[in-house]
C-alpha positions in Angstrom: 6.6 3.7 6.3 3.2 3.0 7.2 0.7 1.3 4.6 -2.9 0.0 5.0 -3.1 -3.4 3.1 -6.5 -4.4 1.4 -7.0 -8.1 0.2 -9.3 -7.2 -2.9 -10.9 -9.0 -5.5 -10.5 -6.1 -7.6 -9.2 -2.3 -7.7 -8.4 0.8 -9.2 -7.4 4.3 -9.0 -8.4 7.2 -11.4 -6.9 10.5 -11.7 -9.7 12.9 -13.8 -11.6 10.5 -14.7 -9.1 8.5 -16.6 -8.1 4.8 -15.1 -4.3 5.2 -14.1 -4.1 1.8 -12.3 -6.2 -1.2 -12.1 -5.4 -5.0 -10.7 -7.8 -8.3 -9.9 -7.3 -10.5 -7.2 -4.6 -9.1 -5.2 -3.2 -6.5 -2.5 -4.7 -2.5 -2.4 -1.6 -0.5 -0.5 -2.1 2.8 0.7 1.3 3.5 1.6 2.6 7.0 3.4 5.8 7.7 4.1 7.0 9.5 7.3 10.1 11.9 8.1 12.6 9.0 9.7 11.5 6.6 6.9 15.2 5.5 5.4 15.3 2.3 2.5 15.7 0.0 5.6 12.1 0.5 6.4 10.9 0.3 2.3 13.1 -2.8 2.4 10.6 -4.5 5.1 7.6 -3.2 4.4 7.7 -4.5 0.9 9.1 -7.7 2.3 6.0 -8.1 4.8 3.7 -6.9 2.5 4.8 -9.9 -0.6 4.9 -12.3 2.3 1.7 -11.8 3.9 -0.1 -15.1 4.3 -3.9 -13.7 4.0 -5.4 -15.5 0.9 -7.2 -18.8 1.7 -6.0 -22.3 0.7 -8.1 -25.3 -0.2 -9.2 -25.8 3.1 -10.4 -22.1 4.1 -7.6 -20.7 6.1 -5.6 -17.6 5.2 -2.5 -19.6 4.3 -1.3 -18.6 0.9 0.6 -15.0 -0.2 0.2 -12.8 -3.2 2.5 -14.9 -5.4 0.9 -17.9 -4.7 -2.4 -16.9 -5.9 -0.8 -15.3 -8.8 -2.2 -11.7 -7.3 -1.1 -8.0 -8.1 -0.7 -5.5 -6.2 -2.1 -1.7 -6.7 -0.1 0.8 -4.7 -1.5 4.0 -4.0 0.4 6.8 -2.1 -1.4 8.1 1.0 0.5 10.9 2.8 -2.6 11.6 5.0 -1.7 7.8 6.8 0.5 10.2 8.4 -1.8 12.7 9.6 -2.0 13.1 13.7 -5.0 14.2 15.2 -4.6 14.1 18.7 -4.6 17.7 19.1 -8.0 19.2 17.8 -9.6 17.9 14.8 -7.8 19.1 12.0 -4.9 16.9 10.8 -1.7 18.0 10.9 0.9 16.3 8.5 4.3 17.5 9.9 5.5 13.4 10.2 5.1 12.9 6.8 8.4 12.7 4.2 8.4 16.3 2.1 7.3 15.3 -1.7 10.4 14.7 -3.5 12.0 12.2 -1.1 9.0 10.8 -0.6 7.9 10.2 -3.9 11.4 8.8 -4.6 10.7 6.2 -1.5 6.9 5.3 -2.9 8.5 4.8 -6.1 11.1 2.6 -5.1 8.9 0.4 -3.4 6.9 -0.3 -6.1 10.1 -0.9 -8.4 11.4 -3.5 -5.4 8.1 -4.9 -5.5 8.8 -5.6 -9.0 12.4 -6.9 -8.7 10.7 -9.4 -6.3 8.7 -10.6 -8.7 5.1 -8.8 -8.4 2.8 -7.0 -10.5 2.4 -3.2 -9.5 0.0 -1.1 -10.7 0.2 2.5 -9.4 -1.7 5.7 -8.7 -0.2 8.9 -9.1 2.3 10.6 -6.7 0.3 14.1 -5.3 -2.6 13.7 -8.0 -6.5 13.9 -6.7 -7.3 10.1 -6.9 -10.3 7.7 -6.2 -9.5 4.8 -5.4 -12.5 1.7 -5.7 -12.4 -1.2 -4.3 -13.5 -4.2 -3.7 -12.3 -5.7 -0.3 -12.5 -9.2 0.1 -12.9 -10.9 3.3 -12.7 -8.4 4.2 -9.4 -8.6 4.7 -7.5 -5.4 6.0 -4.0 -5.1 7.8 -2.3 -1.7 9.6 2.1 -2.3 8.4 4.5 0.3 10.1 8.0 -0.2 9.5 8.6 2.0 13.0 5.7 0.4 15.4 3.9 -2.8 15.7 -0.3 -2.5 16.2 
């Protein structure tokens, strides 16, 4: 699974003009998942991403996670994370999961989220979205469950 990870101080996603998901302070997640992408790799990612230390402290330094600042996260599925363009300039998508199982995968990531305690708010799976954000810091990470950056 690969996700981007967006500290924000608020965001949202709209699907035709009607707000499907919204959070404050917390964690945007783009999240797209690939072909080889089993629960093992949902299992980390949503570990890493709960436990990421990037929201400051009293004294400045990125040192507390999402559940310490009482955050949310907004989870937004992204299949185009997947997209390779090393050849040409056109994207190809043929590393990304096919719909159903990946929908299954995006979904069950945000209900583990949830079993671990965190607020989710969602986009919707294969629906035209814009996202807005507010990215504070600004903060943004690169997670894959397969590679490290």
């Amino acid at each position: 699974m690969r996700a981007v990870v967006q500290r924000v101080s608020r965001a949202q996603v709209s699907v035709e003009g009607q707000v499907v998901g919204a959070i404050d302070r917390g964690l945007l997640v783009l999240l797209g998942v690939a072909q080889a992408d089993v629960e093992a790799d949902l299992e980390w990612l949503v570990a890493k991403v709960l436990g990421l230390r990037v929201f400051t402290d009293a004294a400045g330094k990125m040192n507390l996670d999402l559940a310490q600042v009482a955050g949310a996260l907004l989870v937004v599925s992204q299949f185009t994370l997947l997209g390779d363009v090393r050849k040409g300039n056109r994207p190809a998508f043929t590393g990304a999961k096919e719909p159903v199982e990946a929908e299954r995968l995006y979904l069950r990531f945000c209900e583990r989220a949830r079993q671990l305690g965190a607020t989710v708010a969602t986009g919707t799976f294969r629906a035209d979205m814009q996202v807005e954000l507010v990215n504070d810091g600004p903060v943004t990470l690169l997670l894959d469950s397969t590679r490290l950056f």
